[in-house]
N, C-alpha and C positions, 0 to 999 in steps of 0.2 A: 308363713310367718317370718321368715327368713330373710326371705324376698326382700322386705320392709326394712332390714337394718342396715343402716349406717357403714359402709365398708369402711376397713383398717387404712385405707390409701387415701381415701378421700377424707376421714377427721383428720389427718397428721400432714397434707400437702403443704396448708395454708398455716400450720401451728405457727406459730416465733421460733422455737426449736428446728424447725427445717429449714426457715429461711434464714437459719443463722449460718447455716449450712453452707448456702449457696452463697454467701457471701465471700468468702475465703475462696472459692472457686472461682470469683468474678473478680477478684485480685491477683489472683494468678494469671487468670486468661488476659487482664490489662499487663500484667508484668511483662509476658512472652510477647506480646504486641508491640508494643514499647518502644522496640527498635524501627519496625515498621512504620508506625503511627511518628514517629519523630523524623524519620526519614521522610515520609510523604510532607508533614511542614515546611520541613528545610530547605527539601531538595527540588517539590514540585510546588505547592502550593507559595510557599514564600517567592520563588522566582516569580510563577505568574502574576502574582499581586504585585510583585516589581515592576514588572514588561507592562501592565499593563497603567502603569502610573505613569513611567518615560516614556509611553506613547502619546501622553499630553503634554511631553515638555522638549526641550529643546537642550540635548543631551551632547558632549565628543567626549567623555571619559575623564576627558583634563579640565571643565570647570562641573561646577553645580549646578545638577537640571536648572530649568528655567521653564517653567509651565508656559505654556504657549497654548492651551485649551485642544481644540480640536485642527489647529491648524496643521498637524501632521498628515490626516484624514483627508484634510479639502485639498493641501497639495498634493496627495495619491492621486485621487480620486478625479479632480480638476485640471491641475497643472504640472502631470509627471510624463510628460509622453513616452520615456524610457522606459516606465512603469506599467502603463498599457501594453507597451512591446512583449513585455515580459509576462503577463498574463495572457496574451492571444496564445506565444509562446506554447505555454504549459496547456493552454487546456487542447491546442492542437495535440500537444505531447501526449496526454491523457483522455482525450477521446478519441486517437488512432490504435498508441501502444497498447494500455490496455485489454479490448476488445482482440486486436490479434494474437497478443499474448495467450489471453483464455483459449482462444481456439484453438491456438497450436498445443496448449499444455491438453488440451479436450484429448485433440486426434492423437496426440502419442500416449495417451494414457487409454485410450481404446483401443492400439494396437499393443500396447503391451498386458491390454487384459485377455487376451487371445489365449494364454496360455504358452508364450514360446519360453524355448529350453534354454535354462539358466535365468531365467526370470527374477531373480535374485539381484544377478549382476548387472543386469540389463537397468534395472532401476536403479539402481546404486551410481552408472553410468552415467542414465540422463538425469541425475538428480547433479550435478556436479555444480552445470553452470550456474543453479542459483547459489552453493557456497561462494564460486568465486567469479559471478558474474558482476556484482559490484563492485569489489575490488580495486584498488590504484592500478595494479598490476595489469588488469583485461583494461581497463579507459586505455592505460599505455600503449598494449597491445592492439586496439583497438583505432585508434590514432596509425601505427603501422601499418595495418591492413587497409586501410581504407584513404592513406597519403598518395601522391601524382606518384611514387617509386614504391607504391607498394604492394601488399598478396595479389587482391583484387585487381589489380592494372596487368599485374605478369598472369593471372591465370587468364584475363580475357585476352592479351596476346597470344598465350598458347592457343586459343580457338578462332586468330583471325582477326579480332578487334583490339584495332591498337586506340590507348585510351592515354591521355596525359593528364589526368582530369583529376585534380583533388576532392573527393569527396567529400572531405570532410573543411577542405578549404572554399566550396562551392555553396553560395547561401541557397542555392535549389535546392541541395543535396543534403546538405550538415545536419540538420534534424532528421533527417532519415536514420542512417548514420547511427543517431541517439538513440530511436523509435526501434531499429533494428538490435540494439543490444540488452533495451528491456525486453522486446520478444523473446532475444535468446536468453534469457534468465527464468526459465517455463519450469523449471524444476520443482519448485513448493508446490504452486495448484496442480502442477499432474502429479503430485504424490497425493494433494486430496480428491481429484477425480477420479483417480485410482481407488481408494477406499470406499468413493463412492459406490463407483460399480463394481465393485466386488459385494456391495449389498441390496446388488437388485436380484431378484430370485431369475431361476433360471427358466421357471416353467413358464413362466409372462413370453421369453423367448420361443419356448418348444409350439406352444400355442398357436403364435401370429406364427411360426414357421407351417405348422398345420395349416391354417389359414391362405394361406399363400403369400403373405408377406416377405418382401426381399431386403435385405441389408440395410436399404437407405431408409424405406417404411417400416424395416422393426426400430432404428436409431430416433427419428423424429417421432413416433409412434409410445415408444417405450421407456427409449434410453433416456432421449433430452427432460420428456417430463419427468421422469424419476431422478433425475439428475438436479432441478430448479433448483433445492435446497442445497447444494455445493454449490452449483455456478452462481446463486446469489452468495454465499457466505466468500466464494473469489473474488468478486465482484467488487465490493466491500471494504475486502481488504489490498487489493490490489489498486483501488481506486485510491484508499487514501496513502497509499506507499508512492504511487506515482507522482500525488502531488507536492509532494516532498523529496523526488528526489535532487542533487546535488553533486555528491562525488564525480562521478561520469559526465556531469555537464562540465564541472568545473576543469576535469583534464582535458577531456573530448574539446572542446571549447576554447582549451590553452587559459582560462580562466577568466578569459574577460566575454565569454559570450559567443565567441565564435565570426565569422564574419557576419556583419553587418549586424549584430546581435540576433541570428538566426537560431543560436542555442541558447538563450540567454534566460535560463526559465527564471522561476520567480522567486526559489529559495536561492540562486548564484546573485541575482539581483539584492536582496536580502544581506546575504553577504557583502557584496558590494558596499554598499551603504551602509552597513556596520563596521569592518574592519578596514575598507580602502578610503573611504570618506569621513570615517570616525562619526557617522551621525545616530547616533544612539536610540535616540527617541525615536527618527524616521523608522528605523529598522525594525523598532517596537509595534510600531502601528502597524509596519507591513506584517509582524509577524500574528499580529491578532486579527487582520482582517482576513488572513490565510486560515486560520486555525476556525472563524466562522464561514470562511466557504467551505472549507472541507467538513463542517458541520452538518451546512444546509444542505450541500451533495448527499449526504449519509443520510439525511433525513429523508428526503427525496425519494434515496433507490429505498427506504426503508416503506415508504407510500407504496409507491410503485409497485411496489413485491406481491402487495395483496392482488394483484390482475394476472402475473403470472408465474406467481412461486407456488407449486403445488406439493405439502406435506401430505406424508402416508395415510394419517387418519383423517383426512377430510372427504 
């Protein structure tokens, strides 16, 4: 008989009296928001409704746009050949850096889950270059090491090979150069492949060691699949970091690109035409048509993933 009545939670959920309740509560929760919710109009949302209006007009800061439709788009696209240059540029930059980057951050985050003493400091260590691998201070530095009088030229004289060769003055060489100082900036993804595998169990190991499995067939076997779900969430984010970067190009580079425009990726470009040519609109367009490729990239590896990201519970 019991069974049958009406529980005390359920007549009083939906009364007027409770939902007078939650009202007061949902005034609050907007009050505390507020600053957030005002900030995101201001500060993101109102820009891009801006950018994306002077990308159809014909903008230098010192008169009033002047709509010009899509003609920002068809000169990119059509008639920038600077603008191609700059594109080959970056995805050269981002489809070499990248990729070795993850490796190297892989291998030193599998040799420091070995267990070695002070493991503490050891990470702390190789965690450094990504604080100040972007830096003014390392492009500076970096420009040093790799000039006709610089590290690089006197250590390979100490073994023999005499070298006068700017590296970074050399359009063979100059995005290498670049390519080599996002590698060495490995410190974030080995601190999360490191997390990674600290939570692969260890019996999966003991097992295939039983088995007769060796080092290189429990890693490919064990580690990398257990692993998809980090090296895709690196992947990801290092993809869209790459395409965006800048600082580094622009000192590495001396600021206009480098020789022959060999460094010249596509946010220094960007630049360029925004604050050296004052064209506002141009800059506009290049910056939204950036912001849907790194889109359509993201969507892409997000397809892709389903063929070889493999989570626990499946």
């Amino acid at each position: 008989m019991l069974s049958g009545l009406p529980s005390r939670t359920s007549t009083t959920e939906g009364t007027p009296k409770a939902t007078s309740r939650r009202r007061p509560q949902g005034k609050w929760a907007l009050l505390f928001l507020s600053p957030w919710i005002v900030g995101l109009l201001v500060f993101t949302a109102g820009p891009l409704i801006a950018s994306l209006y002077l990308s159809f007009t014909d903008y230098d800061l010192l008169s009033s746009p002047q709509w010009i439709g899509s003609g920002n788009y068809t000169r990119m696209l059509t008639g920038d050949p600077v603008w191609r240059q700059s594109v080959v540029v970056t995805a050269v930059y981002v489809a070499v850096a990248v990729p070795l980057q993850l490796a190297f951050a892989l291998l030193l985050a599998t040799v420091l889950n070995r267990g070695i003493k002070g493991m503490t400091i050891w990470r702390a260590l190789y965690y450094l270059p990504s604080l100040f691998g972007s830096s003014i201070a390392i492009a500076i530095l970096w420009r040093q090491i790799f000039g006709a009088e610089g590290l690089l030229n006197n250590v390979l004289g100490m073994i023999g090979i005499e070298s006068t060769t700017s590296w970074i003055g050399d359009p063979h060489w100059s995005l290498g150069t670049l390519i080599l100082l996002r590698v060495w900036e490995f410190g974030s993804p080995m601190i999360i492949f490191l997390a990674g595998l600290r939570q692969i169990p260890a019996e999966l190991y003991e097992s295939a060691s039983l088995d007769g499995a060796g080092a290189v067939r429990r890693f490919f076997s064990i580690t990398l699949p257990m692993l998809t779900p980090i090296v895709f969430f690196n992947l990801i984010l290092q993809v869209i970091n790459a395409f965006q970067v800048f600082g580094s190009a622009f000192i590495i580079g001396g600021g206009h690109g480098g020789p022959g425009n060999s460094m010249l990726v596509y946010t220094l470009y960007l630049y360029q035409a925004a604050f050296n040519d004052f064209q506002m609109g141009y800059a506009a367009a290049m910056a939204w048509f950036l912001l849907v490729v790194i889109g359509a990239v993201t969507a892409v590896n997000f397809w892709l993933s389903r063929y070889w990201v493999h989570y626990s519970d499946e």
